[in-house]
C-alpha positions in Angstrom: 0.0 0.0 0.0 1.2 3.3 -1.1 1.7 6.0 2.2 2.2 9.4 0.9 1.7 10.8 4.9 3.9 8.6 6.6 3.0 8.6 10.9 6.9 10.8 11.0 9.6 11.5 8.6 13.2 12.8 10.2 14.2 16.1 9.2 17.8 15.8 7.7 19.6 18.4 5.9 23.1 19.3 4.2 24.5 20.0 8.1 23.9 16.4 8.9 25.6 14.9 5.8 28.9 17.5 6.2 28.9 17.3 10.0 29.3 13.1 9.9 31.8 13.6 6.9 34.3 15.1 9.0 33.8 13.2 11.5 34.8 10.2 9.5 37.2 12.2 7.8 38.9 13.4 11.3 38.8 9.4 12.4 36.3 10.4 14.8 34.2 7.0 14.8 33.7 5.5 17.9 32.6 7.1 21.1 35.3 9.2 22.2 36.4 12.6 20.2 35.3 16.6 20.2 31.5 15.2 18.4 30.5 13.8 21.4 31.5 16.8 23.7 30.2 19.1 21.4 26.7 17.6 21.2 26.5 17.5 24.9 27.8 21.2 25.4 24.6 22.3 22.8 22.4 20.2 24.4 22.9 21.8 28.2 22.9 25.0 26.6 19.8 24.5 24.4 17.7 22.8 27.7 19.4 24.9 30.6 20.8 22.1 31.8 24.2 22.5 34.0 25.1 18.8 32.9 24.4 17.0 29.9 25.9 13.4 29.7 25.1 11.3 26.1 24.4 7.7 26.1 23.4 5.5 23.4 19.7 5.4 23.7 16.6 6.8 25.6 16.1 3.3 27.5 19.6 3.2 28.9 19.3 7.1 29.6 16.6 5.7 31.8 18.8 2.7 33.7 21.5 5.2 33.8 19.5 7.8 35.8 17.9 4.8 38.2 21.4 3.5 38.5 22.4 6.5 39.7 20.3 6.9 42.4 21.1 3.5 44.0 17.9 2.0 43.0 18.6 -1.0 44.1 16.1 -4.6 44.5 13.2 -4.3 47.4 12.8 -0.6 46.0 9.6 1.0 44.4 9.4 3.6 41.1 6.0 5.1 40.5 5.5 4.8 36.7 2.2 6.0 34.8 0.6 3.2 33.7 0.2 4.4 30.3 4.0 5.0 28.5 6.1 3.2 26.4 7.2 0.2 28.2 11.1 1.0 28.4 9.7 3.5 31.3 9.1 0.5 33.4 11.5 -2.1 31.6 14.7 0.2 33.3 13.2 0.5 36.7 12.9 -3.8 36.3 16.7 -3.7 35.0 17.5 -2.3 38.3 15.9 -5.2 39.9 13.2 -3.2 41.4 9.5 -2.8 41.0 7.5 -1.0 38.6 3.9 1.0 40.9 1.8 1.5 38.7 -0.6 4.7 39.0 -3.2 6.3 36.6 -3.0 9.5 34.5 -4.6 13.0 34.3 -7.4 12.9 31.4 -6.6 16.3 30.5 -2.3 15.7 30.5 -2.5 12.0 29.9 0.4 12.2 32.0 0.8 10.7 35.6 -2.0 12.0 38.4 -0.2 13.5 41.1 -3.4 12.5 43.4 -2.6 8.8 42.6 0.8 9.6 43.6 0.2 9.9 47.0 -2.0 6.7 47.7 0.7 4.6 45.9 3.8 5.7 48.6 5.3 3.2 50.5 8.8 2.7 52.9 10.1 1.3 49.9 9.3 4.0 47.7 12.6 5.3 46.0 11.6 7.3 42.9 8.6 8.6 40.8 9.2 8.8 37.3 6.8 11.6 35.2 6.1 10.9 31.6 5.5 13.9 29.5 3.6 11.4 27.3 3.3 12.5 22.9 5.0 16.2 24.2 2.8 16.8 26.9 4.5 18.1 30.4 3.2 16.2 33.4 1.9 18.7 36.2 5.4 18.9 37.7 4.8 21.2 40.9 2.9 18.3 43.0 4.8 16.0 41.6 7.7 17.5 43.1 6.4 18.7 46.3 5.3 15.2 46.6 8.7 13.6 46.2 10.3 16.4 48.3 8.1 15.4 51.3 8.7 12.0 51.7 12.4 12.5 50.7 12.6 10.3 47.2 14.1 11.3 43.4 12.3 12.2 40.5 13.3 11.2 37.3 11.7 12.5 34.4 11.1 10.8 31.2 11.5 13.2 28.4 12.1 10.9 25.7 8.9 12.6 23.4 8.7 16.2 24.8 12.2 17.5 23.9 11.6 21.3 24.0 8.7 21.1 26.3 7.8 23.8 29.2 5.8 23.8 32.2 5.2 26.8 33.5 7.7 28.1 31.6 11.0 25.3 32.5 12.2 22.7 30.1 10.7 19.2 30.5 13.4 17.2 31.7 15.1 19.6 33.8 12.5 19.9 36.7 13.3 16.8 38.6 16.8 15.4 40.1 17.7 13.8 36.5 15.9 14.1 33.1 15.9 11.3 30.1 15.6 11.9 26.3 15.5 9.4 23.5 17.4 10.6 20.3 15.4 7.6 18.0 14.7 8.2 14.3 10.9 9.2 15.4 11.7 11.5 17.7 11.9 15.2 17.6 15.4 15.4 17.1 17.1 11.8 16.3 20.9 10.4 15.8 19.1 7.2 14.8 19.7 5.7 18.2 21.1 7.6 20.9 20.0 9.4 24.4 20.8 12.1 27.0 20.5 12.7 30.6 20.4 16.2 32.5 21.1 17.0 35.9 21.8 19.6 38.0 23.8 18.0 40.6 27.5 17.2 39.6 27.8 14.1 41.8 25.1 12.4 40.2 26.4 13.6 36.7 29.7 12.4 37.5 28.0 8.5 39.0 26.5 8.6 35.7 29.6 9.3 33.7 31.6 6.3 35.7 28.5 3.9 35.0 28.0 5.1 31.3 31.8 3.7 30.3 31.9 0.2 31.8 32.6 2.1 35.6 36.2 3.4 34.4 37.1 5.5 36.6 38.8 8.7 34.2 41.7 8.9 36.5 42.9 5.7 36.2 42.9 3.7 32.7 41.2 0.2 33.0 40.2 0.5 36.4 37.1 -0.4 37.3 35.8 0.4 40.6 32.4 -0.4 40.3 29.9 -2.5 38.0 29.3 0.0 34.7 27.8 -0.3 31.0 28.8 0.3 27.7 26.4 3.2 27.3 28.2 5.7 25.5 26.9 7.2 21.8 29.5 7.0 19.2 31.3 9.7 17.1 29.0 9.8 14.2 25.8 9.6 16.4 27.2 12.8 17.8 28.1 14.6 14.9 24.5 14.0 13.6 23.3 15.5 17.0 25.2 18.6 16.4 23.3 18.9 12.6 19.8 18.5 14.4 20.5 21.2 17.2 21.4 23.6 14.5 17.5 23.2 13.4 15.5 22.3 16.7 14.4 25.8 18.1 12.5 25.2 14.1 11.7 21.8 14.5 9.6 22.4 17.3 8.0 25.5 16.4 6.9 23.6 13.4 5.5 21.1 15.3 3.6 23.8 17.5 2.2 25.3 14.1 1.4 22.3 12.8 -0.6 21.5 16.0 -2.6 24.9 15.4 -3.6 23.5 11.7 -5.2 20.2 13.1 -6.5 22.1 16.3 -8.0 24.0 13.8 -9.7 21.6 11.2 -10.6 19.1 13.7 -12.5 21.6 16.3 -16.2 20.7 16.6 -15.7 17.4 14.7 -18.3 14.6 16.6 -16.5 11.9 18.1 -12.9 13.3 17.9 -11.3 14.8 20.9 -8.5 17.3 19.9 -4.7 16.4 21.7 -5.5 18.8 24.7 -2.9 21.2 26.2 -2.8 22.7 29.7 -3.0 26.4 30.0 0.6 25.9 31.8 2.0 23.9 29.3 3.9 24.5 26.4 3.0 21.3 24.1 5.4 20.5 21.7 3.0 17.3 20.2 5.7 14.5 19.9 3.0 12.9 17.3 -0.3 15.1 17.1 -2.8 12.8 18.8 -6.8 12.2 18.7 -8.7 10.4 20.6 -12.2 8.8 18.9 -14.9 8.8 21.8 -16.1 5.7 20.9 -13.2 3.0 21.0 -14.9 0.5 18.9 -14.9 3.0 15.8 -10.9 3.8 16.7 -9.2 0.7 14.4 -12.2 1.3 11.7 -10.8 4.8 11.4 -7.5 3.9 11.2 -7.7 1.0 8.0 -9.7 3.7 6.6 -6.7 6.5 6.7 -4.1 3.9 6.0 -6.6 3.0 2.6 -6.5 7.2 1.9 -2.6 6.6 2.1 -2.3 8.0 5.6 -0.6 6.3 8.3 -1.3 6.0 11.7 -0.4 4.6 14.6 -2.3 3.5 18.4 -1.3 4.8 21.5 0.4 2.5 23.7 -0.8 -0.4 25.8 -1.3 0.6 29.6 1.7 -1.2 31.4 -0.6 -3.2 33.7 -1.9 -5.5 30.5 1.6 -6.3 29.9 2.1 -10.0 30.7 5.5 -9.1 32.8 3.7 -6.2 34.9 -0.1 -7.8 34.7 -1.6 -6.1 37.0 -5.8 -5.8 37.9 -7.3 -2.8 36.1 -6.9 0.1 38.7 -6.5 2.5 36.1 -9.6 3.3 33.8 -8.3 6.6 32.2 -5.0 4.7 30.7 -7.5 2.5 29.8 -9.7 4.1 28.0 -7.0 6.2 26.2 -5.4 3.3 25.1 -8.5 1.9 23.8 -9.3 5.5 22.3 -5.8 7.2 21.0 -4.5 7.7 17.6 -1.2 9.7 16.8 -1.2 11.5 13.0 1.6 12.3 11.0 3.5 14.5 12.3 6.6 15.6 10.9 8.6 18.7 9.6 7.7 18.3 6.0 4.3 18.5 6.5 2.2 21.2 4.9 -0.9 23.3 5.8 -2.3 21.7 2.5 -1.3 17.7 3.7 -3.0 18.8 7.6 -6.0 20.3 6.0 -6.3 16.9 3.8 -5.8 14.4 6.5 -7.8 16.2 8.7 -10.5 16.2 5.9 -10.5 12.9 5.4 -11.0 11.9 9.2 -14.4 14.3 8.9 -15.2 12.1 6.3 -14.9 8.3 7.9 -16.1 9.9 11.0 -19.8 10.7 9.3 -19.7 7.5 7.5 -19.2 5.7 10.6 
């Protein structure tokens, strides 16, 4: 089947092809070399972030982070149920447990009042989502964690260039994660980051992120680490896309105003929402159908018009590792409900106005 509109399309241009041609051209290839710095220096200055630290994708960004704050087996993370399952996966690497709590209907990120019923002596962390660009509501979150003494480490793998109330998702809580993979909003095919403001967990990081060499002493090895690290040419790439993400993401915003726009009043289709507090930088531009029996009707019929789509994820508690009873009937229902639309830089008004027309039309065939 032919797909003009593709679900997302990377935005590559000339300073990604010349910026990995020196590096090979330099012998910069692997993971050490100025790419690697460089990308990380951009980074922290582009999010605010007093340390940036690279790693070679989102999920180990996420073990790196948990790592780092001892997590350690017996101990608890509060996950949103509804996220991509690498949120829970690295809180499992740790050998720790995964507590599950509902989201916000209006955020479809974590409910801070869940939070609180979910705390327990073993608590250790809390992990916010900022689910398809989204912020979570950050200021309970964190007055949450700060009064019963545990981290926060946000997962910022789809809201790179996200605010809430007016800071940068990711660098709210003790560490922040972001995934750098080809559908993301910036992408070195695989790769990740994690911020922090606190130099000794940026430097416990570092140690872990290069098999726990210590940077003093060649080959040794005072603690268990990973090979984590991004390479050369990931890096390089990196440095391309941060020449073009302030635009990147203010196309995204824009392009969000178009389907906002053509899809307002449409029966049966809820709009992606956005907090007055929020800055949304829509990941993927996201519907939800109101009636979930009519969501994977509408979606063969899209794919038919060439337009892919693609389902939100399964809530974490159906998962056959973290099956759980169903204690959370707005993940639920979202998951039953949600449908991401291309969303990429290419994109036109035109192509928006199209797809968004061609929704109108299942939806009052249905």
């Amino acid at each position: 089947m032919d797909i003009k509109y593709p679900v997302m399309r990377p935005y590559i241009d000339e300073a990604e092809k010349r910026l990995v041609a020196q590096s090979i051209d330099d012998g910069w290839i692997s993971s050490i070399g100025p790419y690697v710095e460089r990308f990380e220096r951009l980074f922290a200055e582009y999010a605010g972030a007093p340390y940036a630290l690279s790693c070679s994708n989102g999920t180990t960004a996420l073990h790196l982070a948990l790592m780092a704050i001892d997590l350690a087996p017996g101990d608890e993370v509060i996950v949103p149920d509804i996220t991509f399952i690498a949120t829970a996966n690295a809180v499992t690497y740790a050998g720790a447990t995964s507590v599950l709590v509902d989201v916000e209907p209006d955020t479809w990120a974590m409910d801070p009042k869940e939070i609180e019923k979910k705390i327990t002596k073993r608590t250790k962390a809390i992990i916010p989502v900022h689910l398809y660009g989204h912020p979570a509501d950050m200021d309970p979150i964190m007055a949450i964690a700060k009064a019963n003494g545990i981290a926060v480490v946000e997962d910022a793998a789809e809201s790179l260039g996200a605010r809430y109330k007016g800071r940068f998702s990711g660098c709210i809580g003790d560490i922040g994660c972001f995934s750098f993979y080809g559908n993301k909003i910036i992408t070195t095919g695989e790769g990740g980051m994690v911020v922090t403001a606190s130099e000794e967990l940026y430097k416990k990081m570092q140690l872990l992120r290069n098999h726990g060499m210590t940077k003093e002493r060649r080959y040794w090895h005072p603690v268990i680490g990973y090979n984590y690290r991004m390479t050369s040419l990931q890096a390089a790439f990196g440095c391309g896309q941060m020449e073009k993400v302030d635009a990147i993401v203010k196309k995204r915003v824009a392009d969000a105003a178009v389907y906002h726009r053509e899809l307002a009043g449409v029966p049966g289709i809820v709009p992606h929402p956005c907090r007055e507090w929020a800055y949304n930088v829509y990941w993927m531009y996201s519907i939800l159908v109101e009636d979930p029996t009519r969501r994977d009707g509408l979606m063969q019929a899209l794919l038919e018009d060439g337009i892919e789509t693609r389902p939100f994820f399964y809530p974490v508690h159906e998962m056959p590792r973290y099956e759980r009873p169903n204690e959370y009937p707005v993940s639920t229902r979202l998951a039953r409900a949600g449908i991401n639309l291309p969303t990429y830089f290419a994109m036109t008004e035109e192509d928006i106005v199209y797809i968004c027309g061609r929704i109108k039309t299942h939806v009052q065939r249905a």
